[in-house]
C-alpha positions in Angstrom: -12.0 96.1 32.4 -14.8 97.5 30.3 -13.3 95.9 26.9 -13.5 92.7 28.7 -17.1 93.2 29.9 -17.6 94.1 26.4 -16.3 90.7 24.8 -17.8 88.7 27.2 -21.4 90.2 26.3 -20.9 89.7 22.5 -19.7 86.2 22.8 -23.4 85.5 24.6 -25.1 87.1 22.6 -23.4 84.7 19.5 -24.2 81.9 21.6 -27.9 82.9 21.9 -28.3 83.5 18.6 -27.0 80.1 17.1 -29.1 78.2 19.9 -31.8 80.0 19.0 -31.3 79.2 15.4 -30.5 75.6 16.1 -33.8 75.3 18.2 -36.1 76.7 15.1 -33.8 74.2 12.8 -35.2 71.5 15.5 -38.6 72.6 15.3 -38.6 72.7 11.3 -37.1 69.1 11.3 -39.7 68.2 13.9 -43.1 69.4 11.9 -41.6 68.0 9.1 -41.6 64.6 10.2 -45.1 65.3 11.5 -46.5 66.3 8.7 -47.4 62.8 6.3 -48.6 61.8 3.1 -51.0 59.3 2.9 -52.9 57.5 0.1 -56.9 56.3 0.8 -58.2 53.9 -1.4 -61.7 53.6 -1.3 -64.9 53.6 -3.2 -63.1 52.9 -5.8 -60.9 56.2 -6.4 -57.4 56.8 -4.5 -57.0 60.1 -2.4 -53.6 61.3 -1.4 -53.4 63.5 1.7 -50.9 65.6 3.6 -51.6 65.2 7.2 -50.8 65.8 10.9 -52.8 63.2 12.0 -51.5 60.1 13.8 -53.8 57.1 13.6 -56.1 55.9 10.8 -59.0 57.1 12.3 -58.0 60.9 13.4 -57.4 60.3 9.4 -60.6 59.1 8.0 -62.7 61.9 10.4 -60.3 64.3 8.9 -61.0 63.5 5.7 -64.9 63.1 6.6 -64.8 59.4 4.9 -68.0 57.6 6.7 -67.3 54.1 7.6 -70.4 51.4 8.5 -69.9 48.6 11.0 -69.2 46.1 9.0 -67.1 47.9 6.9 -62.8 46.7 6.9 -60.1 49.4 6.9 -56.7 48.1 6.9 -54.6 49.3 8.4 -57.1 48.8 11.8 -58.4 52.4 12.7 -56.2 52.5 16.3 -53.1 51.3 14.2 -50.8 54.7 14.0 -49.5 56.0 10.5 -46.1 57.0 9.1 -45.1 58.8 5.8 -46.2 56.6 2.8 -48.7 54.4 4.5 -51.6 53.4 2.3 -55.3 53.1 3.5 -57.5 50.3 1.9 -61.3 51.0 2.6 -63.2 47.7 1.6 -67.0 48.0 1.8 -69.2 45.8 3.3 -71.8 43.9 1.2 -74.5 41.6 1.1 -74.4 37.3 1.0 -76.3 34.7 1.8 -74.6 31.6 4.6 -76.7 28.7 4.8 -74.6 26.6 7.2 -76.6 23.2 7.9 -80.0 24.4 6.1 -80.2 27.2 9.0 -80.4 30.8 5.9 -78.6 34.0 7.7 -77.8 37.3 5.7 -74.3 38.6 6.4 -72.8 41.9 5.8 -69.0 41.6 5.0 -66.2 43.1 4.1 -63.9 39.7 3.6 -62.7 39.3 0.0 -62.7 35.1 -0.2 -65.2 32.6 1.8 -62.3 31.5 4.4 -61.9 35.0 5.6 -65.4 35.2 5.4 -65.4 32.3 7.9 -62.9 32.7 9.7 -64.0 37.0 10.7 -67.5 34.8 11.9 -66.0 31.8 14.1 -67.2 29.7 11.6 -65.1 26.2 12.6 -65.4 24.1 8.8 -65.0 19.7 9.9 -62.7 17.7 7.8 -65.6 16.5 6.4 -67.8 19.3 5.7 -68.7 20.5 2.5 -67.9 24.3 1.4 -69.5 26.0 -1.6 -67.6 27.7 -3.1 -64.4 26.2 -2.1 -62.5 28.2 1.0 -60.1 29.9 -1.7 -62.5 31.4 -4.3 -63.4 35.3 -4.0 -66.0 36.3 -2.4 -68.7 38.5 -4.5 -71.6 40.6 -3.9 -75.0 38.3 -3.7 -73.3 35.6 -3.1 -74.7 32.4 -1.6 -72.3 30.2 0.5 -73.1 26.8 1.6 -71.7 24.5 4.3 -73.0 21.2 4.4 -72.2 19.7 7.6 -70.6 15.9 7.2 -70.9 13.0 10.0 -70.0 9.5 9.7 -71.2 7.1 12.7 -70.4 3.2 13.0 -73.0 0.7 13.9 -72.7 -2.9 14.7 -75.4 -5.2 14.3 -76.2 -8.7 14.1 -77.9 -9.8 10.8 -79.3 -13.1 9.8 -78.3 -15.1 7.2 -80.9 -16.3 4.9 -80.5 -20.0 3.8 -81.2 -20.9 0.1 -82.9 -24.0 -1.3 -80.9 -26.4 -3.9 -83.0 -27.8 -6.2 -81.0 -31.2 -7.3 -82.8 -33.3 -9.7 -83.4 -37.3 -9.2 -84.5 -39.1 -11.9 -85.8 -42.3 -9.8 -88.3 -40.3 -8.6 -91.8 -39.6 -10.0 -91.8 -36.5 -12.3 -92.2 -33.3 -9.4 -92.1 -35.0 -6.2 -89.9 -33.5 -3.7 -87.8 -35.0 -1.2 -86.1 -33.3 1.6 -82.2 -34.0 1.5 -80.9 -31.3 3.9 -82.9 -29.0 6.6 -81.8 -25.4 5.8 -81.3 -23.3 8.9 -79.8 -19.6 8.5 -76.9 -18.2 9.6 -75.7 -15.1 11.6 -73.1 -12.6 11.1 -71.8 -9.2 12.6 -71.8 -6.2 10.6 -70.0 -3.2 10.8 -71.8 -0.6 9.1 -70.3 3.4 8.2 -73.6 5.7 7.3 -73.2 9.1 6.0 -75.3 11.9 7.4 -75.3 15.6 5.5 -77.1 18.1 7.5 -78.4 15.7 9.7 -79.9 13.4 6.8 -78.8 9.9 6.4 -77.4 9.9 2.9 -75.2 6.8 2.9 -74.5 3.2 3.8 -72.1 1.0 3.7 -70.8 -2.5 5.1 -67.2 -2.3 6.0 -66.5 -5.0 8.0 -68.2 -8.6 8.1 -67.6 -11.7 10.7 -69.8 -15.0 10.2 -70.7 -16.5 13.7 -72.9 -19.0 12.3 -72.4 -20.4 8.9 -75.6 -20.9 6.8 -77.1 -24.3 6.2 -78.8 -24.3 3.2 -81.9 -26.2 2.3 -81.4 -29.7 0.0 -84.4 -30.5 -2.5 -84.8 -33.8 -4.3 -86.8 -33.2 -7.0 -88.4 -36.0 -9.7 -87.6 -35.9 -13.1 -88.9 -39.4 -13.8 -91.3 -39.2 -16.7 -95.1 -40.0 -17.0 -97.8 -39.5 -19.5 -101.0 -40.2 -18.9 -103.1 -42.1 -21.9 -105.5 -41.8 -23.2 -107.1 -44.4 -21.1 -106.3 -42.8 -18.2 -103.5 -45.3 -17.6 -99.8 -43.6 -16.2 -97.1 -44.9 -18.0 -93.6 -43.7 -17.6 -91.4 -42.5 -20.5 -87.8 -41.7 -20.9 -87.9 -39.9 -23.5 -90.7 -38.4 -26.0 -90.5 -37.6 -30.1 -92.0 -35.5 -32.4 -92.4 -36.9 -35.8 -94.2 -37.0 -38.9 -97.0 -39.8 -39.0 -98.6 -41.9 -42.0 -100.8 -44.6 -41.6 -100.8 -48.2 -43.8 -103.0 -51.2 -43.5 -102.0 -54.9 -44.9 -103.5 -54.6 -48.3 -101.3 -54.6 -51.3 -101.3 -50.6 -52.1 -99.4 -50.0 -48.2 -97.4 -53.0 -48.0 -97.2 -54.9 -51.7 -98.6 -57.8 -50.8 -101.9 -59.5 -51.6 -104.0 -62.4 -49.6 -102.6 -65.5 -50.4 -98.8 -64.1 -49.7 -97.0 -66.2 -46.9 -96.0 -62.8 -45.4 -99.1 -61.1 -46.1 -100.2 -59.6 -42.5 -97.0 -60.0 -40.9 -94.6 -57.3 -39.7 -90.7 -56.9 -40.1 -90.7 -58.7 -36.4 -92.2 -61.6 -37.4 -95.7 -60.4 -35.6 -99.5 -60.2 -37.1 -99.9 -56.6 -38.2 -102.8 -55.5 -35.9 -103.8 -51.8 -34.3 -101.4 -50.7 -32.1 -98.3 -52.2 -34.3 -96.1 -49.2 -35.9 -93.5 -49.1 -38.9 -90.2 -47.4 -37.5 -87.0 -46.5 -38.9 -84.5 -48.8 -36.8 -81.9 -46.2 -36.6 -84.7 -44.1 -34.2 -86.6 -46.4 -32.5 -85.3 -49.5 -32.0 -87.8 -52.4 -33.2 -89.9 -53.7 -29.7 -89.7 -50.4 -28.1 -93.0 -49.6 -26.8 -94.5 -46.0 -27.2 -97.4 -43.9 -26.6 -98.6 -42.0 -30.1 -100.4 -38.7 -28.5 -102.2 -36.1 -31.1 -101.0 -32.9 -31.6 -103.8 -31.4 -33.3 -106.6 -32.0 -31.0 -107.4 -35.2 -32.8 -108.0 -38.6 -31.1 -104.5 -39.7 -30.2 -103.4 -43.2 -31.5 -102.7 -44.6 -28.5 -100.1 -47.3 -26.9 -98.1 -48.9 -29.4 -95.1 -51.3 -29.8 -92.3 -50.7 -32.7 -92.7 -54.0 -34.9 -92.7 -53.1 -38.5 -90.6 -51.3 -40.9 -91.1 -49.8 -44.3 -89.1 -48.2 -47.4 -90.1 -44.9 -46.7 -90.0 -44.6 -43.2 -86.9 -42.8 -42.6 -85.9 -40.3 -39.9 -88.4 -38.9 -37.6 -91.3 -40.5 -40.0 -93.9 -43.2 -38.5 -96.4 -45.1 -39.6 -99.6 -46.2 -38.0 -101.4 -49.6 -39.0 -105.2 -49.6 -39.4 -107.0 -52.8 -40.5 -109.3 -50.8 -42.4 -107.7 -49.0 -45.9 -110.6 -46.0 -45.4 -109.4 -45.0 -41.9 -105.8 -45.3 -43.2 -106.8 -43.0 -45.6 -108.6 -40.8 -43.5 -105.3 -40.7 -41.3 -103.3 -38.8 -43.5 -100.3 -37.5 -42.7 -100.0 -35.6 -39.0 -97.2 -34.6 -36.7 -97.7 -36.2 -33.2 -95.5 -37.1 -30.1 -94.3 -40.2 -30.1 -93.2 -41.1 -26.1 -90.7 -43.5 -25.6 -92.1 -46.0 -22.7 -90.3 -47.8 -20.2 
C-alpha cells in the first residue's frame, strides 16, 4: 500500500514539473511576440527600436519624438504595431494657397498639391485652373494657385447694321446722289459663352447665331457724268480728259509753209479758216471735229474751248498745237503740258 502511495506522489510531481515548465515555455513565447522592432524615420535619420509598446503613439512618447499639429505620421498614431512596421514622420511646412485671389498660409505635411487639397476639402471644378498641376511635389515655400473657372450663356438680341452701296451712274451729273433702295437693319439672336476667372470676365464668344430679320441695305446712285467748268464760267460736260504736250502755230509760212497769196493759205486740214480756238491734232487721238476744252497746268491763262480742225507733220501722239493769229504770241506760247478735255 505504501509503494503505491509512493508512485502515485512521484508521477504528480512529474506532471507538475513539465506543466510548470510548459507554462514558463508559454510565457517566453508570449514576451517574445510582445516584444517588436520597429524602424522611425524622421527628421531625416532612421531609428530602429525594440519595443513593448502597441500603438504608434505609446511608440513615439516612448521614444520622446515631439510631433506638432500639423505634422503626418503614417501609420496614424491610434493604428497598432507589429514586428517590422516602419514609422514615416513627415514634417509640417510652410506654403502659400491663394484660391480665388483670397492669400491663406497653410502648414502641411502633404507631399504633392492634390493631397494637399484633398487633407483641406479643397473641391478643384472641371474648369478650374491649378498651379502647379495636382501631380507635382509639393515643396517648402511654395505658392499654389487655383484660379476658379465659370462659363455663363447669354442670349440677346442684336441689331443688324445696314451698309450703303455706292453704284455709279454715269447719266447723272458728276456727285449727285440718288436714292435707289431705303436701308433698314436687321435683327438677330445671339448666343454668347463669356469666360469668368476669379470672378473677372476674361472672354467672349458668339456661338450660336439666328437672323430674325434680314438686313436691307442702303442703294446709292451716284454721278459720274463729267463737267468742267471754263474759264468763262460756262459748265461743259466731258467724257473724257488728256494730258498732252502743247505748241502753238499761226498761218504764216514758218508754222504752216505757206505764204499770202497760197489758195490754202489760212485754211485748216478740215477745210475751215484757221482762227483762235482751231487746234492741230493727231487723228489717231482726237478725232478731227471733236470739241475740247485746253485748261493750263501751270497756272497760266488756259486756252480755252476749242474744236479739232487742223493737222500738222509733227503733231503726233499726245502732242497739240494751238493757233494764234499773231506769230509773237505763238512764240510766247512755247511749249506747255496742259489738259486737254474731251467735250460732249
Amino acid at each position: 500500500m505504501e509503494s503505491f502511495l509512493s508512485s502515485k506522489r512521484f508521477f504528480s510531481k512529474k506532471i507538475f514539473i513539465a506543466a510548470m515548465t510548459l507554462l514558463v515555455l508559454f510565457a517566453g513565447i508570449s514576451v517574445m511576440k510582445l516584444n517588436k522592432t520597429i524602424v522611425i524615420d524622421h527628421d531625416g535619420q532612421q531609428t530602429k527600436v525594440s519595443t513593448f509598446a502597441g500603438s504608434v503613439e505609446a511608440i513615439l512618447r516612448k521614444e520622446g519624438i515631439q510631433l506638432d499639429e500639423n505634422d503626418k505620421v503614417i501609420p496614424q498614431l491610434h493604428e497598432k504595431v507589429v514586428d517590422g512596421t516602419r514609422i514615416i514622420i513627415h514634417r509640417a511646412f510652410e506654403i502659400m494657397l491663394i484660391d480665388a485671389g483670397e492669400e491663406q498660409v497653410i502648414y502641411t505635411a502633404e507631399n504633392t498639391i492634390e493631397s494637399l487639397l484633398n487633407s483641406l476639402g479643397i473641391e478643384i471644378d472641371e474648369l478650374d485652373k491649378v498651379e502647379p498641376s495636382l501631380q507635382e511635389t509639393l515643396l517648402p515655400g511654395e505658392t499654389v494657385r487655383i484660379t476658379r473657372v465659370e462659363e455663363t450663356f447669354l442670349v440677346e438680341e442684336q441689331e443688324i447694321p445696314f451698309q450703303t452701296i455706292i453704284k455709279y451712274n454715269d447719266s447723272l451729273d458728276h456727285g449727285d446722289l440718288k436714292t435707289v433702295q431705303e436701308g433698314e437693319p436687321g435683327f438677330k439672336e445671339v448666343k454668347l459663352r463669356i469666360a469668368y476667372e476669379d470672378g473677372i470676365e476674361i472672354a467672349r464668344e458668339v456661338v450660336e447665331e439666328k437672323i430674325h430679320k434680314p438686313v436691307i441695305n442702303e442703294i446709292i446712285e451716284k454721278g459720274t457724268m463729267n463737267y468742267i467748268v471754263t474759264s468763262r464760267g460756262e459748265v461743259r460736260r466731258y467724257t473724257e480728259v488728256l494730258t498732252m504736250e502743247a505748241t502753238a502755230y499761226d498761218a504764216g509760212f514758218e508754222s504752216t509753209g505757206k505764204n499770202p497769196g497760197d489758195p490754202y493759205y489760212g485754211i485748216t486740214r478740215s477745210g475751215t479758216k484757221a482762227r483762235p480756238g482751231v487746234v492741230a491734232v493727231d487723228p489717231s487721238v482726237i478725232p478731227l471735229g471733236t470739241k475740247l476744252y485746253i485748261e493750263s497746268m501751270d497756272r497760266t491763262a488756259s486756252y480755252g474751248v476749242a474744236v479739232a480742225e487742223d493737222t500738222g507733220s509733227s503733231i503726233k501722239g499726245d502732242r497739240i498745237d494751238l493757233f494764234f493769229e499773231d506769230r509773237s504770241e505763238a512764240l510766247k506760247y512755247g511749249r506747255r503740258n496742259v489738259k486737254v478735255y474731251i467735250l460732249e
